[in-house]
C-alpha positions in Angstrom: 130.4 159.0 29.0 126.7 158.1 28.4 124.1 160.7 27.1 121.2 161.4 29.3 118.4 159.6 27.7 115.3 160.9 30.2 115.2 164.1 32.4 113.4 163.8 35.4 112.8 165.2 39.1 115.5 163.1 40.7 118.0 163.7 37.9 117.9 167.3 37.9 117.7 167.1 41.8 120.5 164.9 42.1 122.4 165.7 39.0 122.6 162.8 37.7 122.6 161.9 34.0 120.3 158.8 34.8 117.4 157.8 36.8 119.3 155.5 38.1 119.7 154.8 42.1 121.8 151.9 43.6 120.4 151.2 47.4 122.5 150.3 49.9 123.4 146.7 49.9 125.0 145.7 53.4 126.9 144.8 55.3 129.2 146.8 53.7 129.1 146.3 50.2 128.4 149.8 49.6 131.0 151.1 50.0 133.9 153.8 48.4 134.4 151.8 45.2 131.2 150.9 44.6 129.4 154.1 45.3 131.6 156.1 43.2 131.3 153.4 40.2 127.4 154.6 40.5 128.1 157.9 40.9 130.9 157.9 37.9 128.2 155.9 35.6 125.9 158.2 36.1 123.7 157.2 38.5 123.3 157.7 42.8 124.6 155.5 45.0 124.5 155.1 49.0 127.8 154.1 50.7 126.0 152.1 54.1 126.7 154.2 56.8 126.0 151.1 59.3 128.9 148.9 57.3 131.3 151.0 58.9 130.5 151.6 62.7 134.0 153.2 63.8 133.3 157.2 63.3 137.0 157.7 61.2 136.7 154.6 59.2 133.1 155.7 57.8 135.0 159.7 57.2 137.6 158.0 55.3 134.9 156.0 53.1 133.2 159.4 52.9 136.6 160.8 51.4 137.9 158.3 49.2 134.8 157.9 47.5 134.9 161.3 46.7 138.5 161.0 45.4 137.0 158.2 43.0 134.2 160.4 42.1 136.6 163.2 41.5 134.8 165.6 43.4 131.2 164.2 42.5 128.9 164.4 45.1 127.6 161.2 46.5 125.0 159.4 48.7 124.7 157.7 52.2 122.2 155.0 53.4 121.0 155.6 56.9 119.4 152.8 59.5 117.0 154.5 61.5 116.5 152.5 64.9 114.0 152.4 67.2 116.8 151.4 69.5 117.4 154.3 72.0 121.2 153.2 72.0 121.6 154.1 68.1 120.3 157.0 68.4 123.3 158.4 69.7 125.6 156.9 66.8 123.4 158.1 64.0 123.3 161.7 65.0 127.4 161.0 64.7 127.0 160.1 61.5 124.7 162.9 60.6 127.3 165.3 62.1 129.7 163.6 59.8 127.8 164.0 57.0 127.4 167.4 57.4 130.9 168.0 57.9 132.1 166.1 54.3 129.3 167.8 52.1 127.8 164.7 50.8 124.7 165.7 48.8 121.8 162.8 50.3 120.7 160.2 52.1 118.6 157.1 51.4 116.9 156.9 55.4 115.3 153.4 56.0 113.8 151.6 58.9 111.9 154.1 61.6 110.8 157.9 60.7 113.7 160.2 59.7 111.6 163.0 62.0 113.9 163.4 64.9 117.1 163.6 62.1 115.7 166.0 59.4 116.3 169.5 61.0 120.2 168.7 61.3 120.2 167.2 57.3 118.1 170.6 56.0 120.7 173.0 58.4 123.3 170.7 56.0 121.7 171.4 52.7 121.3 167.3 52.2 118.4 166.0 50.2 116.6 163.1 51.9 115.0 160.5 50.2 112.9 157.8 52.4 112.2 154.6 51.5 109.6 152.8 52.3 107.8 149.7 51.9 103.9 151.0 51.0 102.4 154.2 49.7 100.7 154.7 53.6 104.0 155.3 54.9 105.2 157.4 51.9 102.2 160.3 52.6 103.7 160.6 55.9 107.2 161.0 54.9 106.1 163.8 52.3 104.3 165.3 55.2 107.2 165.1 57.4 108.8 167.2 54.7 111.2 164.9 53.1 112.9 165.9 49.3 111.8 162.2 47.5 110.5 159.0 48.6 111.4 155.5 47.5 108.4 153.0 47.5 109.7 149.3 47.0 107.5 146.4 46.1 107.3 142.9 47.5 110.3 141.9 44.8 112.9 144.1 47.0 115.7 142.0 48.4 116.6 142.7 51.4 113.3 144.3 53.3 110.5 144.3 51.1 107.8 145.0 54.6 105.0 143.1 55.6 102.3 143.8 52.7 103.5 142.0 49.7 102.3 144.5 46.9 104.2 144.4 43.9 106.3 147.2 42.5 103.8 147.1 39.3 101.0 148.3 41.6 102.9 150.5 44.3 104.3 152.3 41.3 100.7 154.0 39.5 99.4 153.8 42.7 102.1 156.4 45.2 102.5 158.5 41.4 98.7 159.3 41.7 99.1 159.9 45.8 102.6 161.3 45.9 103.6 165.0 44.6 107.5 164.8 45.7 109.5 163.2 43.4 109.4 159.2 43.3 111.6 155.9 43.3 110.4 152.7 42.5 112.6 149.8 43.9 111.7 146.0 44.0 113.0 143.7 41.2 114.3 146.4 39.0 116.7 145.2 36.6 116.3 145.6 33.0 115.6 149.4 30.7 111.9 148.1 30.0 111.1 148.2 33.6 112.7 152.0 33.7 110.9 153.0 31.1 107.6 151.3 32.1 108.1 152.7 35.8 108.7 156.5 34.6 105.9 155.8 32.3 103.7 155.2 35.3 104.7 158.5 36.8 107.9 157.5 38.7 111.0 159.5 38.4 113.8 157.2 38.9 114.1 153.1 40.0 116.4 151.9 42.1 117.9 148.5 42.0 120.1 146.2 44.2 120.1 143.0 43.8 120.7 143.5 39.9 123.6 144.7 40.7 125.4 142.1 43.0 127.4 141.1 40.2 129.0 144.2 39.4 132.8 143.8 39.2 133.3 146.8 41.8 131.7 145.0 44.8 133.7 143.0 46.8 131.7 139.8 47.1 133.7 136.7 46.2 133.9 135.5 42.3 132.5 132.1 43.2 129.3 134.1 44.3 128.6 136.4 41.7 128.9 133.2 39.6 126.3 131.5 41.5 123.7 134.6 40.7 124.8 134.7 36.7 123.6 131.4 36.9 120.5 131.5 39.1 117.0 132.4 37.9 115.3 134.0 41.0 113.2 131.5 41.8 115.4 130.4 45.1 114.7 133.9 46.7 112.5 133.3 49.7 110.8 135.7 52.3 111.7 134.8 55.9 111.3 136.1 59.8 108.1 136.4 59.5 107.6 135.4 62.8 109.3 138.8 63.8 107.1 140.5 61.5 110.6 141.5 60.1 110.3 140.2 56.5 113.3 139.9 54.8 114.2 138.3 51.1 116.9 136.3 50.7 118.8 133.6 49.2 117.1 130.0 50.2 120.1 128.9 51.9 120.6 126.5 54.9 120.2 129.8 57.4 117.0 130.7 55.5 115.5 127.4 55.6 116.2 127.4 59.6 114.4 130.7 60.0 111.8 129.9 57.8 111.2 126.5 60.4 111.0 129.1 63.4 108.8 130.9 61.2 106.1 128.1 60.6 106.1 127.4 64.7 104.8 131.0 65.0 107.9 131.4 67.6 108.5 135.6 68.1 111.6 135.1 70.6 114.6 137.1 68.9 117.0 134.3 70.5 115.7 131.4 68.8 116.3 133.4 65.4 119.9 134.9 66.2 122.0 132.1 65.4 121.1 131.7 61.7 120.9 135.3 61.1 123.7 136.8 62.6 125.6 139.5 60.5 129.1 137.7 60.9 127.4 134.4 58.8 126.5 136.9 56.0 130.1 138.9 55.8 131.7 135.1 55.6 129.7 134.2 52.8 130.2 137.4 50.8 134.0 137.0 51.9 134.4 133.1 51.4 132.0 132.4 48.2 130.3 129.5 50.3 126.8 130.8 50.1 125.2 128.1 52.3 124.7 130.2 55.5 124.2 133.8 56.3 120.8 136.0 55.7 121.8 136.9 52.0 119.6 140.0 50.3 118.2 138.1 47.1 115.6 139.7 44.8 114.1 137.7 42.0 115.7 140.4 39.7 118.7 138.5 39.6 117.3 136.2 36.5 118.8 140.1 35.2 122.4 140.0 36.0 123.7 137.3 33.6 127.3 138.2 33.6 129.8 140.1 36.2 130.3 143.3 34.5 131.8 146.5 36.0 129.4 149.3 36.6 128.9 151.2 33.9 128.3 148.5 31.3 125.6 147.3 33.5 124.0 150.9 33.2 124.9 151.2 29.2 122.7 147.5 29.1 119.7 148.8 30.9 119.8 152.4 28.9 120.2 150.4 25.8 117.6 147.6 27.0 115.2 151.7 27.8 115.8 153.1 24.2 114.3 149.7 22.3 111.7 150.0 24.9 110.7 153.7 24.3 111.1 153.0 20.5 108.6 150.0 20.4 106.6 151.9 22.2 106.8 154.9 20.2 105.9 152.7 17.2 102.9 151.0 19.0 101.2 154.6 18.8 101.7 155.6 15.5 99.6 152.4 14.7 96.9 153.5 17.1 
C-alpha cells in the first residue's frame, strides 16, 4: 500500500491517501470494478449512476463495489437533467444512495439545488463540477462540500468557454474557499504537484485512465490510445452549444459537418451520437463510430496497466517533481 505523499482538504474529507479523483467515464465504464480499483489504490472514484438505469441493477453495483472495496466507502456520479422526466429517476437514485451509505457524489450537468437537502439528511459530501469558476461561486453558495473546475482539455464535456485547466486552476483557488479539483488533461505527478501548488486540493483525471486494466473497454482500444498522442481529440456539437471532446472518428467528423452548417435541430445530430454506437465501440474495439470521451491527456497513458500502478507512476512522476522543485529554491 502506497504512503500518502500530500495531505489536503479532499483527502482528509474523503479519506483518501491521495489527491486523486477518477470522474465518471460513461456509459458505464465506471462501474464496481473500476471504482473500487480507485478506491483500493487510494484514490475516489464515481461508479455512473446513469450506466445503470434499472433501480436493482445500480444497488447491486453499489454493493459489490463495496465488497471489492472491503467495506471502503465509495463515490457516485450524478447527471443532473433539466429534463422534467429525470427528475423522477434521480431522486431514486438519491434514495438509493442514502440507503447503501456511500460517502459522495460527483453532480454534473444542471444545479444540484433541488437534490442537496435529501444528500445533507444522508450525510453525503457533494462535490460539483463544473466547467468555469462563474458557475463554481454558485455552487459554493448553494452550499456544496467541494467543487471540481475542469479546463477546456476535459474529455468528455469540457463547456462552452475553452479556458485551460492552467488558468481555471490559480484562478477558482483565489475565488473559491471550499476545497478544489482541477480536471482537464490531468495525467502525469508534475501536473498534481503543479495544480496543488496553485492552490488546488486534489485533480481528477479520466481520460488518463482509459487504459486501466480494470475497465472493460476492448484490448484493441486501449491499444489504440497507448499509441495515440492526443492530437486526434476534437471538440464537437457545437451547434447544440453542447460541446463535447472526443475521439475524431467517422461519428465526430459527421457532427462536426452539422456543426459548420450552424444546424441546432437535435434530429439531424442523433444518428451519429447515439449512446448505443459508443457502448459498441467500447464493446467491439472498432473505434470508428460512437461519440468517444477523448482528452489530449492520453499522450499519458502509454501502456494498459491495472489501477494502482497507474497511481504509483503519477506519485512517483509527483515526488521528482516536488524534489526539483525543492532544489530550484535552495538556489534562489
Amino acid at each position: 500500500m502506497r504512503s500518502p505523499l500530500f495531505k489536503t482538504r479532499i483527502t482528509e474529507m474523503l479519506g483518501i491517501r491521495h489527491p486523486i479523483l477518477c470522474g465518471g467515464m460513461g456509459p458505464g465504464l465506471s462501474d464496481a470494478t473500476y471504482v473500487a480499483a480507485v478506491v483500493n489504490a487510494g484514490g475516489m472514484g464515481f461508479i455512473v449512476a446513469a450506466g445503470f438505469p434499472d433501480p436493482e441493477e445500480f444497488r447491486e453495483q453499489l454493493r459489490k463495489c463495496r465488497q471489492l472495496t472491503f467495506g471502503k466507502r465509495f463515490g457516485v456520479n450524478l447527471y443532473i437533467s433539466g429534463q422534467a422526466k429525470a427528475a423522477g429517476r434521480l431522486q431514486e437514485q438519491v434514495k438509493i444512495l442514502a440507503e447503501e451509505d456511500v460517502l459522495c457524489v460527483e453532480t454534473s450537468g444542471a444545479s444540484p439545488e433541488g437534490i442537496l437537502p435529501a444528500l445533507r439528511d444522508a450525510g453525503i459530501k457533494v462535490l460539483h463540477k463544473v466547467p468555469a469558476v462563474r458557475y463554481a461561486r454558485s455552487a459554493e453558495r448553494l452550499g456544496v462540500d467541494a467543487v471540481i473546475v475542469v479546463g477546456n482539455d476535459c474529455g468528455g464535456h469540457p463547456g462552452t468557454y475553452g479556458i485551460s485547466s492552467m488558468v481555471q486552476a490559480p484562478h477558482a483557488s483565489k475565488e473559491i474557499s471550499i476545497p478544489l479539483v482541477i480536471g482537464g488533461g490531468m495525467g502525469t505527478g508534475r501536473q498534481l504537484a503543479a495544480t496543488l501548488m496553485m492552490g488546488a486540493d486534489a485533480v481528477l483525471m479520466g481520460s488518463r485512465m482509459l487504459v486501466s486494466e480494470e475497465l472493460w473497454i476492448h484490448r484493441r482500444y486501449k491499444d489504440l490510445l497507448v499509441e495515440s498522442d492526443g492530437t486526434d481529440s476534437v471538440v464537437v456539437k457545437t451547434g447544440l452549444r453542447q460541446h463535447h471532446r472526443v475521439l475524431n472518428n467517422e461519428s465526430a467528423k459527421a457532427v462536426a459537418a452539422l456543426d459548420a452548417t450552424g444546424t441546432s435541430d437535435f434530429e439531424r445530430y442523433r444518428p451519429h451520437v447515439m449512446g448505443a454506437l459508443t457502448t459498441q465501440a467500447y464493446l467491439t474495439g472498432d473505434s470508428s463510430l460512437g461519440m468517444l470521451d477523448y482528452g489530449p491527456s492520453v499522450v499519458f497513458a502509454d501502456a494498459v496497466q491495472p489501477v494502482e500502478a497507474i497511481f504509483d507512476e503519477v506519485l512517483d512522476d509527483a515526488r521528482q517533481a516536488m524534489l526539483r522543485f525543492e532544489g530550484l529554491c535552495r538556489q534562489a
